[in-house]
Structures are given as structure tokens and as C-alpha cells.
C-alpha positions as CSV (number, residue, x, y, z in Angstrom):
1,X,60.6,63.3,-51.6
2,X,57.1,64.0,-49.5
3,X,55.4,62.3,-52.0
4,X,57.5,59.3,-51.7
5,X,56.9,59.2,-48.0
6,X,53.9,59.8,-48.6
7,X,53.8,56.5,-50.9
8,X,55.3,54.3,-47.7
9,X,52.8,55.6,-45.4
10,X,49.9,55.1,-47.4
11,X,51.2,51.4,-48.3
12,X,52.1,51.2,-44.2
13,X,48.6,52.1,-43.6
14,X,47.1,49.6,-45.9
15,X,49.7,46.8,-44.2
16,X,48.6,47.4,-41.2
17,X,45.0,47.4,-41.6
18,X,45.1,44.3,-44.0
19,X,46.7,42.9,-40.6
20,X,44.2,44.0,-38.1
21,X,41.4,42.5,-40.3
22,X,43.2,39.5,-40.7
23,X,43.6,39.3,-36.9
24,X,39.6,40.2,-36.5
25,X,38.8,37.3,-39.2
26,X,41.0,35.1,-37.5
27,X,38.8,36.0,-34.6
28,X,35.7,35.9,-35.6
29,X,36.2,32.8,-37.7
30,X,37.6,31.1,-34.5
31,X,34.1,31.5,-32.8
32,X,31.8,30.5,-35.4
33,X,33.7,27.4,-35.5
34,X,34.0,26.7,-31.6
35,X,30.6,28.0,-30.8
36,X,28.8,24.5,-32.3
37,X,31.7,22.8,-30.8
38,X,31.4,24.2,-27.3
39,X,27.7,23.1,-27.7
40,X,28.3,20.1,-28.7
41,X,30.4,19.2,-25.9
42,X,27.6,20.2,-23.3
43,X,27.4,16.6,-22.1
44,X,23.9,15.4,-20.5
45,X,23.8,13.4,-17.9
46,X,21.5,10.7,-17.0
47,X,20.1,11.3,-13.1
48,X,18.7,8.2,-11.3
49,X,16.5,10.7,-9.8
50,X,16.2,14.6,-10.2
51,X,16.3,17.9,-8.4
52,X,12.4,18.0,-9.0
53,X,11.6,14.8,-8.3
54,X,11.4,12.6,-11.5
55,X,13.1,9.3,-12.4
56,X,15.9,8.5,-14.9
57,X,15.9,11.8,-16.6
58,X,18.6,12.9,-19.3
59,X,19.5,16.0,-18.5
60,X,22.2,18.9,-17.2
61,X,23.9,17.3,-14.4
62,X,23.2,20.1,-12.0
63,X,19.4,19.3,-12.0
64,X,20.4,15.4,-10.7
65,X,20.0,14.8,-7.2
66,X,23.4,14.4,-5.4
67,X,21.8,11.4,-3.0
68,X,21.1,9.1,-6.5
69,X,23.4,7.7,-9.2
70,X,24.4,9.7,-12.4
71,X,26.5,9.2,-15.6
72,X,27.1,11.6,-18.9
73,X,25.2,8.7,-20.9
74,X,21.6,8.5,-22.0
75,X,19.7,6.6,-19.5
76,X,18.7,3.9,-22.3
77,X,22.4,3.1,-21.9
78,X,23.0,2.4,-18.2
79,X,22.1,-0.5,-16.2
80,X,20.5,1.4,-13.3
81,X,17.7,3.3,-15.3
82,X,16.9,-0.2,-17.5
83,X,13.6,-0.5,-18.2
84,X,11.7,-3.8,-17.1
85,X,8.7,-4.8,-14.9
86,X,7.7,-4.4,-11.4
87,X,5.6,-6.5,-9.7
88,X,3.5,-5.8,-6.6
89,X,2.9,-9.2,-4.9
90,X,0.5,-7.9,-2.1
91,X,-1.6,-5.8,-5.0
92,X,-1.1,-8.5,-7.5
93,X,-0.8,-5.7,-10.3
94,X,2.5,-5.5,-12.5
95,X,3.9,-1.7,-13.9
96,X,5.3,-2.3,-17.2
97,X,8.3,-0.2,-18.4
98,X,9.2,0.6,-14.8
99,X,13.2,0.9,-13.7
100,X,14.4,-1.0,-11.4
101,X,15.1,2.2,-8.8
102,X,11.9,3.4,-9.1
103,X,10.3,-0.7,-8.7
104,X,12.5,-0.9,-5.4
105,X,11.3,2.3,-3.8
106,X,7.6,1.2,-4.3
107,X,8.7,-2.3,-3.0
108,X,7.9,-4.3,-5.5
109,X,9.9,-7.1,-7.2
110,X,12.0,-6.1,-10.3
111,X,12.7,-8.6,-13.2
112,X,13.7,-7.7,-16.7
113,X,11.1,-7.8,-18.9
114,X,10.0,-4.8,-20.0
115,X,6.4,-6.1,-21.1
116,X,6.0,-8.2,-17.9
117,X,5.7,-11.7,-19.8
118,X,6.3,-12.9,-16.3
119,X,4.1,-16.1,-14.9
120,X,3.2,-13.4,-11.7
121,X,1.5,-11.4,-14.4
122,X,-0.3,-13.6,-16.4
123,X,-4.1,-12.4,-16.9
124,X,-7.4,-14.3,-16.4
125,X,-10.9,-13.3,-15.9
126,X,-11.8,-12.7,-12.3
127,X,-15.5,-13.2,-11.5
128,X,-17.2,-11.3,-8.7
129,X,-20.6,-12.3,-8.4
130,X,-22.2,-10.2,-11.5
131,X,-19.0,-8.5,-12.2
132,X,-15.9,-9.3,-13.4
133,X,-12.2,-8.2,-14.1
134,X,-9.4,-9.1,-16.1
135,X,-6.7,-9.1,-13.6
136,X,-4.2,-11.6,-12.3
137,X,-4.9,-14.2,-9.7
138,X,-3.3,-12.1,-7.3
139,X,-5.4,-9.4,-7.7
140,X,-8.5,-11.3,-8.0
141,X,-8.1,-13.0,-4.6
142,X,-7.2,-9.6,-3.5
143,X,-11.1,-8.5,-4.9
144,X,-12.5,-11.5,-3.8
145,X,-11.7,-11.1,0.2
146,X,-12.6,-7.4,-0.2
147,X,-16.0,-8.3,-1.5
148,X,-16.3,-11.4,0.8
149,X,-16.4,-13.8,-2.3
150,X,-15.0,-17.1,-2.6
151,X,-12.4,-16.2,-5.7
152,X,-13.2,-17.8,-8.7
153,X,-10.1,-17.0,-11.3
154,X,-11.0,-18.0,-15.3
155,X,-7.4,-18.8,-16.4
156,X,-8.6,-19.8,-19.9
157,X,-10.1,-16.6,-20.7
158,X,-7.2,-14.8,-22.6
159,X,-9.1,-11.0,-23.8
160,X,-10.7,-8.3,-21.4
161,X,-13.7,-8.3,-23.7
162,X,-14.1,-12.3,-23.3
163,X,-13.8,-11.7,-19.7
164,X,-16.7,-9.1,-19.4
165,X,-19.3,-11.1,-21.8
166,X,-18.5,-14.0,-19.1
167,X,-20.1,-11.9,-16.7
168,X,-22.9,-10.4,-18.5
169,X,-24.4,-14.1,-18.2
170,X,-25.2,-13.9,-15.1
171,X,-26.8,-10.3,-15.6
172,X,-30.4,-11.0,-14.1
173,X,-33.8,-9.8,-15.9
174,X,-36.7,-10.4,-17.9
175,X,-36.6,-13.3,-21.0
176,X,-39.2,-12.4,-23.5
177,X,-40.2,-14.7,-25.9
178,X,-43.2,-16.2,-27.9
179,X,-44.7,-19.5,-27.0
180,X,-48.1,-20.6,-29.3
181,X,-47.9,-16.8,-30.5
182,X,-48.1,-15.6,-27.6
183,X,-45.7,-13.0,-26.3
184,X,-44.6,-14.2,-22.6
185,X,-41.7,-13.8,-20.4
186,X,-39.8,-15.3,-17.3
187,X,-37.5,-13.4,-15.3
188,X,-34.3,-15.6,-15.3
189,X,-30.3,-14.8,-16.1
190,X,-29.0,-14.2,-19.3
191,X,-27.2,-17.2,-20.1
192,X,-30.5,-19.1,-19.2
193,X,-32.7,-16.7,-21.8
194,X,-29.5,-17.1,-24.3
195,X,-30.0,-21.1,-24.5
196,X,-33.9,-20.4,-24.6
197,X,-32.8,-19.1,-28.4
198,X,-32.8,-22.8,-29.8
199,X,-36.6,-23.2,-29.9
200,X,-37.4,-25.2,-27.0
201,X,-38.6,-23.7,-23.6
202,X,-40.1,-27.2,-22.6
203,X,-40.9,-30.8,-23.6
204,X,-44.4,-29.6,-24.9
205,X,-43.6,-25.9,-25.5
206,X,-42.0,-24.5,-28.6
207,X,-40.7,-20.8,-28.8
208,X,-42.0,-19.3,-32.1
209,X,-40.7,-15.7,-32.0
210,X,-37.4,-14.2,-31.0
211,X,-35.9,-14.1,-28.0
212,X,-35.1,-11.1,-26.1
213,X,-33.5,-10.2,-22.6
214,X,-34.0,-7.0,-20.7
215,X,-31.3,-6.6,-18.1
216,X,-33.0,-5.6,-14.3
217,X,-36.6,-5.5,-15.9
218,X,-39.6,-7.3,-14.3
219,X,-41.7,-9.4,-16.7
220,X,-44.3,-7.0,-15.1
221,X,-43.1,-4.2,-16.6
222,X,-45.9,-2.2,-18.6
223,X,-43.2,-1.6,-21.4
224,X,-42.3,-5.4,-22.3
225,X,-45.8,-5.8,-23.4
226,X,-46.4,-9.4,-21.8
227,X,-48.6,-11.7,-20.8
228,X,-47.1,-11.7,-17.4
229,X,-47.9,-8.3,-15.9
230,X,-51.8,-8.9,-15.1
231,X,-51.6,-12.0,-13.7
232,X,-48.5,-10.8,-11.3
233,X,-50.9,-8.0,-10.5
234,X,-53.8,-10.8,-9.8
235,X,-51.4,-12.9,-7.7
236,X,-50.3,-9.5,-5.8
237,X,-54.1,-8.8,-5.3
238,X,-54.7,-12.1,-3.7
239,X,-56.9,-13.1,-6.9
């Protein structure tokens, strides 16, 4: 008889644990599967402007700024944080990739190309005296009153590196060259020395070595190796 309550107790005992594990697996089943969920459900938010100060952030929605616009969307999706261009009309430059909240705030003009194919923005080559600057004609007759020169705006130059060898013509030096064998030079621009290349200095002179131009030199200058330097030095002594 002990033995056979013995048997209950012992199967009892086996029930009831068999149910608490069950209960524990239950449990612990339950939050493996709703800890990715819970996680997953963390919605970001996308904050016209944040806590700290930066633009069209997606992030928690504590760190947006209460005074600005937010949504639980990525800011790629909303209409607020769209990306476009901003033009600044007194400045004459153009922010590509800008939103439109952060365009206003600078006070520039908004539109919605991203790239800023915009005719405000179209580039040319800006020459300032023996510079230049691939910029827009804004910005160019913004350089030219800051420099006190009358603006002179190259539409038809298309490429930054067109746009500086236009300048580099009017880079002022010494021209060597060859004339009857003999190595002479004149100080003139670059473009001048650069048409000198074709053979022909004058009517009656013919250039019969290479031509070479030293930007800021003197055709005086001891290292050129010309004709010219003793005869400046002759003119200078009053010879």
C-alpha cells in the first residue's frame, strides 16, 4: 500500500514538473519570439531638424526637435526632406542635394532638381584679368565688382579645365625662340608666343628652333640664355 502511494506521488511529481517546464518553455519561447518583434517595431522617425542640430535625420523620434516637422517614414519618403537644389541669387552659387527646409532657412530659392540643371546655374568661364573661374554669371559679376573689373562671362566654355587654359593666355613672360640660329626672346603673353609656334615672327624673319614661354620671366634673365640680356643691360647703362 506505501509503495503504491508511493507510485502516485512519484508520477504526481513527474506531472507537475513536466508542467512547470512546460510553462517555463512556454515562457521562454514567448520572448525569443517577441524580442525581434519588439525590435522590429521600434519605428524611426524622420526629423526636419534634430535635437543636435542636423537636417532631415532618420532617427528615434525623441532626438527630433519639437519646433520642426516629423513622421515614422524614412526622410527619402516625405515631401519636406526632398532633396533638390538651392540657389543663392545674391552669391550666384547653387547647393546641389539641398532640402527644401534647409534652402529656405539660408534664403535661397528652392526648385526640384536635385543636380541643379537649372538655367540660374548654368556654368561659364569667368575671366578676371589673368585669372579665371568657372562659375555662373551671377557669381562672376559678383567677382568682377569685387575686383573692379568690367565682367567678361565665357558662356561657350563648357569644362573647368577649358576655363583655366583660357586664362593661362594671358599669363605674361618671356617668348624664347630661334631666329637665323640665334636664340632670342621677347617678353609678350602666352597666346602671342603660342601663335609665334607656326614659323613666322615677321615678314622677313623665320623662327628656326622651338618655341618656349617662361611665365613672369624677363628676357634678361641670366638663365634663359638669350641674346637679350646684354643689350637690356647696355640700354639700362645708357650705352
Amino acid at each position: 500500500m506505501m509503495k503504491f502511494k508511493l507510485n502516485i506521488s512519484e508520477k504526481a511529481g513527474i506531472s507537475y514538473l513536466q508542467i512547470f517546464l512546460l510553462v517555463v518553455s512556454i515562457f521562454a519561447f514567448s520572448s525569443i519570439i517577441s524580442a525581434p518583434t519588439s525590435k522590429a517595431q521600434e519605428v524611426k522617425y524622420c526629423c526636419e531638424k534634430t535635437t543636435y542640430g542636423a537636417w532631415c535625420q532618420d532617427t528615434e523620434q525623441e532626438n527630433c526637435d519639437v519646433d520642426y516637422r516629423k513622421t515614422p517614414t524614412s526622410c527619402e519618403a516625405t515631401s519636406f526632406c526632398r532633396l533638390g537644389c538651392c540657389y543663392d541669387s545674391s552669391e550666384g552659387v547653387c547647393m546641389e542635394n539641398t532640402p527644401q527646409r534647409v534652402c529656405d532657412e539660408a534664403g535661397g530659392t528652392w526648385s526640384g532638381d536635385a543636380e541643379c540643371n537649372i538655367p540660374q546655374c548654368r556654368l561659364g568661364c569667368c575671366v578676371l584679368g589673368t585669372q579665371a573661374a568657372f562659375v555662373t554669371l551671377t557669381r562672376c559679376k559678383k567677382l568682377s565688382s569685387f575686383y573692379g573689373l568690367i565682367t567678361d562671362f565665357r558662356a561657350g566654355i563648357d569644362s573647368e579645365l577649358e576655363c583655366i587654359s583660357l586664362a593661362s593666355l594671358s599669363d605674361e613672360g618671356a617668348c624664347v625662340f630661334e631666329v637665323d640660329y640665334a636664340k632670342t626672346c621677347k617678353f609678350t603673353t602666352r597666346q602671342e608666343c603660342d601663335s609665334m609656334k607656326n614659323g613666322m615672327r615677321g615678314e622677313n624673319e623665320t623662327i628656326t628652333g622651338n618655341v618656349t614661354f617662361y611665365k613672369d620671366y624677363l628676357c634678361s634673365a641670366d638663365e634663359l640664355g638669350t641674346n637679350c640680356g646684354p643689350i637690356i643691360l647696355l640700354i639700362l647703362a645708357g650705352i
